[in-house]
C-alpha positions as CSV (number, residue, x, y, z in Angstrom):
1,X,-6.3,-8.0,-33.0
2,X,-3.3,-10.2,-31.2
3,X,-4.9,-12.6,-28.6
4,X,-3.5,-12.9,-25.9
5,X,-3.2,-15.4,-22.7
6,X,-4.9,-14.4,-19.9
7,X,-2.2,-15.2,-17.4
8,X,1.0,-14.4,-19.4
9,X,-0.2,-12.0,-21.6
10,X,2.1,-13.8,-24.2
11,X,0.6,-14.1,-27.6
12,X,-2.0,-17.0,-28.7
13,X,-1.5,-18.4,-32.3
14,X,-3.9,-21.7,-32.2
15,X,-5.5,-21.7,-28.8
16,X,-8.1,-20.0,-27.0
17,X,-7.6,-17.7,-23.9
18,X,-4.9,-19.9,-22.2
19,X,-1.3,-20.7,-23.2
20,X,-0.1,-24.2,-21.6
21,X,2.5,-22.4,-20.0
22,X,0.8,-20.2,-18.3
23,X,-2.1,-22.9,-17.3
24,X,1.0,-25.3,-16.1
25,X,2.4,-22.6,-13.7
26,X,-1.7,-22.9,-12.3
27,X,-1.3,-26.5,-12.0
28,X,1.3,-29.0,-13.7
29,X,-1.4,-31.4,-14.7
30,X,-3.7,-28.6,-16.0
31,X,-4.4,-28.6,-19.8
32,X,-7.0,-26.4,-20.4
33,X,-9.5,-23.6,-18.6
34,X,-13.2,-23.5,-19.0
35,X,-14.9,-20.4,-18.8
36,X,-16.3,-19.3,-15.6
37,X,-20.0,-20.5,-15.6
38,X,-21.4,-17.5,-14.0
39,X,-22.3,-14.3,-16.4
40,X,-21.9,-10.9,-14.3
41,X,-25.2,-10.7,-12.9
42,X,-25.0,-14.4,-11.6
43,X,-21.6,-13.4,-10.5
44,X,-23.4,-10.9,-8.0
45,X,-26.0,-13.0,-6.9
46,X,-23.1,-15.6,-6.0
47,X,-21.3,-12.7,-4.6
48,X,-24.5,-12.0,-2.4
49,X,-25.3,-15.7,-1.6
50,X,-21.9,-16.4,-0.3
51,X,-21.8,-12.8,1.6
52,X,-21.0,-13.9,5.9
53,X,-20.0,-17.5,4.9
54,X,-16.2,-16.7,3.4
55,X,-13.1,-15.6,5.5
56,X,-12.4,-13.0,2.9
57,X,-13.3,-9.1,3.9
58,X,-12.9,-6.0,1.9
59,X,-15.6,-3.9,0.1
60,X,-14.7,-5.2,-3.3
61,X,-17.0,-7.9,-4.0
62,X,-14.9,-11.4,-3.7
63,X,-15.6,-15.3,-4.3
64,X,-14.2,-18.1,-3.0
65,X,-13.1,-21.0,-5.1
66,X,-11.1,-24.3,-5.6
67,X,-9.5,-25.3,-9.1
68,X,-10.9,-28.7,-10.3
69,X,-8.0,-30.1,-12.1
70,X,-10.6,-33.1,-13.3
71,X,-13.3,-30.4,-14.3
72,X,-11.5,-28.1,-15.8
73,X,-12.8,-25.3,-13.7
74,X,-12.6,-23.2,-11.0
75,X,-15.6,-24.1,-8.6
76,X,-16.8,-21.8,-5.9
77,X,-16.7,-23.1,-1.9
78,X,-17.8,-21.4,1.6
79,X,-14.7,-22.9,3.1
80,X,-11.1,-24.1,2.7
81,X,-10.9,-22.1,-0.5
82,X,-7.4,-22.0,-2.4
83,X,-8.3,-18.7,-4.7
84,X,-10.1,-15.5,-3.9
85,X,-11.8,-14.2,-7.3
86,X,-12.9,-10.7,-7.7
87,X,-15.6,-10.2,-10.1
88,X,-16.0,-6.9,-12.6
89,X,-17.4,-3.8,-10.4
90,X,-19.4,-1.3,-12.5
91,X,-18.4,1.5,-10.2
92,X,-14.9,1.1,-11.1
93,X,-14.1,0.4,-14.9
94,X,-11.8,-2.6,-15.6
95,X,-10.4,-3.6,-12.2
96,X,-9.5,-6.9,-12.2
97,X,-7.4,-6.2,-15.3
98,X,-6.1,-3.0,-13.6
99,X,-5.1,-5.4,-10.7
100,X,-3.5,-8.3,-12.7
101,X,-1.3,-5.9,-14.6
102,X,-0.4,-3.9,-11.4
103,X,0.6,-7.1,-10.0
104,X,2.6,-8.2,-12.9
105,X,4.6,-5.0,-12.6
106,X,5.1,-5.5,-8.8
107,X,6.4,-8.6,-10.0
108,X,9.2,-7.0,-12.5
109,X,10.6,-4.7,-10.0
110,X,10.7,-7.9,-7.3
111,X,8.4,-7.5,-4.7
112,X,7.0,-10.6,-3.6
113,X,3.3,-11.3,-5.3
114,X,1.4,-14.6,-5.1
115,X,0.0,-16.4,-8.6
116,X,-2.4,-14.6,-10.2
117,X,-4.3,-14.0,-13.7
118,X,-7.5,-13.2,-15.4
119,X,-10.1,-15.8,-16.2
120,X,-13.3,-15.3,-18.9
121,X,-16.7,-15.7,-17.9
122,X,-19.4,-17.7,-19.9
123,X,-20.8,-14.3,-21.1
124,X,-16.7,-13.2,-21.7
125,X,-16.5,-10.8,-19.0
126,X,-12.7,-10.6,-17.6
127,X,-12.2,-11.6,-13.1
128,X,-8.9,-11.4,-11.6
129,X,-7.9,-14.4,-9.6
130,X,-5.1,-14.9,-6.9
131,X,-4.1,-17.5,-5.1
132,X,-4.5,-17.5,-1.2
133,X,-1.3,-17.2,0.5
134,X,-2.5,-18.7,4.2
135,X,-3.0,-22.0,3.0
136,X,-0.3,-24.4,3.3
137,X,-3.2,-27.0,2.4
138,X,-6.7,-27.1,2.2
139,X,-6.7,-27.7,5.6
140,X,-4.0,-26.3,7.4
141,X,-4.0,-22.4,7.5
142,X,-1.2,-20.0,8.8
143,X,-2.2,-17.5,11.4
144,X,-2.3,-14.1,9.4
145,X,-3.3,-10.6,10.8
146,X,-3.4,-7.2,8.6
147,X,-2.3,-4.0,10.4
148,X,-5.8,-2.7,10.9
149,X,-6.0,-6.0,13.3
150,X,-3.1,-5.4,15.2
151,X,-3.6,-2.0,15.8
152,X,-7.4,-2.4,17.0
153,X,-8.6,-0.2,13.8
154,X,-11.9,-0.9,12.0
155,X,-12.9,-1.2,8.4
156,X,-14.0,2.6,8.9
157,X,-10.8,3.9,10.3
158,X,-8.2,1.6,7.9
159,X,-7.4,4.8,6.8
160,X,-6.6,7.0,10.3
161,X,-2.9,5.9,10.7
162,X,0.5,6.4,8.6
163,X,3.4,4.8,7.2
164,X,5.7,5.8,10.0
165,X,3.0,3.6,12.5
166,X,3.1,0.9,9.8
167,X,7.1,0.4,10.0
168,X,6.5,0.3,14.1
169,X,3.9,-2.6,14.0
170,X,7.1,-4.3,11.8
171,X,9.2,-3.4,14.4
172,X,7.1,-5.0,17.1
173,X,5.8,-8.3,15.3
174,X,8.4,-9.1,12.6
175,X,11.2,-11.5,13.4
176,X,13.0,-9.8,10.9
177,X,12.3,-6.4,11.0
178,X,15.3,-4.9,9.4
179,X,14.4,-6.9,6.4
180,X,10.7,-6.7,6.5
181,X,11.1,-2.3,6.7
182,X,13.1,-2.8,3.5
183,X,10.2,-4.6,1.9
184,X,7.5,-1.6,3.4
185,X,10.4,0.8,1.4
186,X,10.3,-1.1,-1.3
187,X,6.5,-1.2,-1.8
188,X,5.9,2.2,-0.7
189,X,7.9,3.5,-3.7
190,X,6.1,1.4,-6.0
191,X,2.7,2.2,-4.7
192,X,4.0,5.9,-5.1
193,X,5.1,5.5,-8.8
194,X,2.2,3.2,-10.6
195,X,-0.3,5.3,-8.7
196,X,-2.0,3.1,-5.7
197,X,-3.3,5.5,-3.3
198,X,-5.1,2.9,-1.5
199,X,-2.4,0.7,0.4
200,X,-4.2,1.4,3.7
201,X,-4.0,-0.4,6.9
202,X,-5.9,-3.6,5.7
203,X,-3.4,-4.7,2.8
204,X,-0.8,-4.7,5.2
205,X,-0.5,-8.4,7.0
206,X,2.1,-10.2,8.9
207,X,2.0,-14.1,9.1
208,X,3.2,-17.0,11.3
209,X,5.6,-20.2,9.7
210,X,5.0,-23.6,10.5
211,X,8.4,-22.4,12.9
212,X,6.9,-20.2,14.4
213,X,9.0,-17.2,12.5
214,X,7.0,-13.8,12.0
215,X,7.0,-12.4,8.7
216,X,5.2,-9.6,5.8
217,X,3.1,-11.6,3.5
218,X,3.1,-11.2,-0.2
219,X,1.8,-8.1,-1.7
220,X,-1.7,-8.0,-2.7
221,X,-4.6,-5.9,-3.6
222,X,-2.2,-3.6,-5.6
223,X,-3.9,-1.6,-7.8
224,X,-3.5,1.6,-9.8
225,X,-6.5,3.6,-8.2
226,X,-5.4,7.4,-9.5
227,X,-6.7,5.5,-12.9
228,X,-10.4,4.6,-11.6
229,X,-11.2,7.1,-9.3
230,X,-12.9,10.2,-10.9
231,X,-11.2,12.8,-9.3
232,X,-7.9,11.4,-7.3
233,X,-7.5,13.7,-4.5
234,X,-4.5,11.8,-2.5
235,X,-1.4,10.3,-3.9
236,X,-1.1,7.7,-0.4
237,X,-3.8,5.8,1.8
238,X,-1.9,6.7,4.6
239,X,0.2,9.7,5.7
240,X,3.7,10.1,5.2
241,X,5.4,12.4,6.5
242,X,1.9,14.3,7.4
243,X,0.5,14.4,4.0
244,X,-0.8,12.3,1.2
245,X,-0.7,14.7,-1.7
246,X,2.1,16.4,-2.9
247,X,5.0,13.5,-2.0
248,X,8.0,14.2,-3.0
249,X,11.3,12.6,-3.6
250,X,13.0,13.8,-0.2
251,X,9.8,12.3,1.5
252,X,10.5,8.8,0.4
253,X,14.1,8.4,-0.2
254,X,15.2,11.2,2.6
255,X,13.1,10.4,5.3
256,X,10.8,7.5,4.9
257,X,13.6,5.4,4.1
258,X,16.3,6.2,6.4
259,X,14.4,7.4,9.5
260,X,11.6,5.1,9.6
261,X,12.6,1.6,7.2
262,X,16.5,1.6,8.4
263,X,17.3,2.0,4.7
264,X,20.3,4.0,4.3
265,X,19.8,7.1,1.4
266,X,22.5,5.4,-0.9
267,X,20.5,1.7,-0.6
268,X,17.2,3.9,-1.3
269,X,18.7,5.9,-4.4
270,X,19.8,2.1,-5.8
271,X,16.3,1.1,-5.1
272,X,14.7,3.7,-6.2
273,X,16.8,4.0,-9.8
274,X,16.0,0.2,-10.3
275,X,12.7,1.1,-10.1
276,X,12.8,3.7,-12.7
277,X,15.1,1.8,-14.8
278,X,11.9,-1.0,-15.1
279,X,10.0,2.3,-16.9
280,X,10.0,0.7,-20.4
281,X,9.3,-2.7,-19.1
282,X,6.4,-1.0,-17.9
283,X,5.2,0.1,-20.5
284,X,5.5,-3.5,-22.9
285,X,3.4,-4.9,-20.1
286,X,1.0,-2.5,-20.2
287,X,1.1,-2.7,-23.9
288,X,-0.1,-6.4,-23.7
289,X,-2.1,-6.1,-21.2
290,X,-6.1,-6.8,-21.2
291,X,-6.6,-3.0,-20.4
292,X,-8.1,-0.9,-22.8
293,X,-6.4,1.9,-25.2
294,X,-7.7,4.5,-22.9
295,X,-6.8,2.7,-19.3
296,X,-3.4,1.8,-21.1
297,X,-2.7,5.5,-22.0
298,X,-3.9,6.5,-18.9
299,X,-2.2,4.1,-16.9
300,X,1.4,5.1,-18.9
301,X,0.5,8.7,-17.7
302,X,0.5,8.1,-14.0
303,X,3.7,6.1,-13.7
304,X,6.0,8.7,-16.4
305,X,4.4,11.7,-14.0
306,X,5.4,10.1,-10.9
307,X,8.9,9.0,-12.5
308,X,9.4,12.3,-12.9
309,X,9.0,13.8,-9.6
310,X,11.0,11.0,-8.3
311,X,14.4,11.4,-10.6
């Protein structure tokens, strides 16, 4: 079996886990990783003892953690953490590998994604780690709001809006709107085509420079969810068009795009065959990824169905 780094997914010959390339792009002066010293049941009970002391919110359990460059570790914090970790979750089979591959293909197409990678537990369970993107130091935050925020919506009703509001609260907050609803295009269609049909209101979020300019933040919390879910029902978090099931080509590239992101059908098709063009580069990074054979296969399926409604 080829090992394989945990953040580049390029192949290990002589060390373990980590290539120093890929621990360098974590931190220049990083040489090697130890494991995580929390098995998965102490990784709940951490979970649960820091639960109402960390600014991070979302149902999927989440730690909060600084990288000790002199320790070789990442150790956990209640404040000014620089990296969010998301432990394994036994409802939903391989996530943080589902998320760091999802990521790395976001990456491919060129959406905007912050670092992130997989790091091994002492008991060699996989989490997914990504750094925070409000942090311009450990003390110095950027103002950040997600969508649900702006729009006065609640954890419970993330979900009762639609892509058409979404490009309006660009409209209204962005300084650069026009650019910013060719980004909401652009990772619409991808959402669409590697199967996330949970980009609801809440991974949505707007953020303030140091100069005062208005702008999307990375991507994040992109995952294929048509993968873990038993039964997918939807193939969107939020409406489009009225629906979530059954989206079709003429929904994204003849309306979504030109009616509500300002993209013009010609910039859309380019887009959009881009995209598809990236199929087979898919598929080698799903190839190496930490996945298994059956979340692989499965994961191949969902993005060569929705290629094909969308050519």
């Amino acid at each position: 079996m080829i090992k394989r780094c945990l953040l580049t997914y390029e192949e290990l010959e002589d060390r373990e886990n980590y290539s120093l390339a890929g621990l360098k792009k974590l931190n220049v002066r990083l040489k090697n990783l130890k494991p995580f010293p929390y098995d998965r049941q102490e990784q709940t009970r951490e979970v649960q003892r820091h639960a109402g002391k960390i600014s991070i919110q979302g149902i999927q359990p989440k730690l909060s953690a600084t990288l000790s460059v002199k320790n070789e570790s990442f150790e956990l914090v209640d404040k000014d953490g620089e990296y969010i970790i998301k432990p394994q979750v036994n409802d939903y089979p391989e996530l943080p590998q589902n998320e760091d591959l999802t990521m790395h293909l976001a990456r491919v197409v060129g959406l905007n994604v912050p670092w992130h990678g997989l790091i091994r537990a002492k008991d060699d369970s996989l989490l997914y780690v990504i750094k925070r993107f409000d942090r311009l130091t450990k003390k110095h935050k950027l103002p950040q709001e997600d969508f649900a925020q702006l729009l006065g919506a609640t954890r419970s009703t993330k979900y009762q809006s639609n892509m058409e509001k979404v490009c309006e609260i660009v409209e209204e907050f962005c300084s650069f709107p026009a650019l910013e609803l060719e980004n909401i295009f652009k990772l619409t269609l991808f959402s669409f085509l590697i199967g996330n049909e949970d980009l609801h209101l809440k991974n949505f979020s707007v953020q303030t420079t140091p100069k005062g300019i208005v702008k999307l933040t990375p991507a994040y919390d992109l995952v294929n969810t048509t993968i873990t879910l038993v039964e997918p029902q939807e193939e969107l978090a939020l409406e489009l068009n009225g629906k979530k099931h059954g989206i079709t080509k003429k929904d994204l590239i003849d309306y979504f795009a030109p009616e509500h992101c300002y993209v013009q059908r010609e910039q859309a098709i380019k887009i959009l065959d881009s995209y598809l063009k990236q199929i087979s580069t898919f598929e080698t990074w799903i190839q190496k990824s930490l996945l298994s054979k059956k979340m692989k296969e499965k994961y191949m399926k969902v993005i060569l169905e929705r290629a094909a409604i969308l050519k």
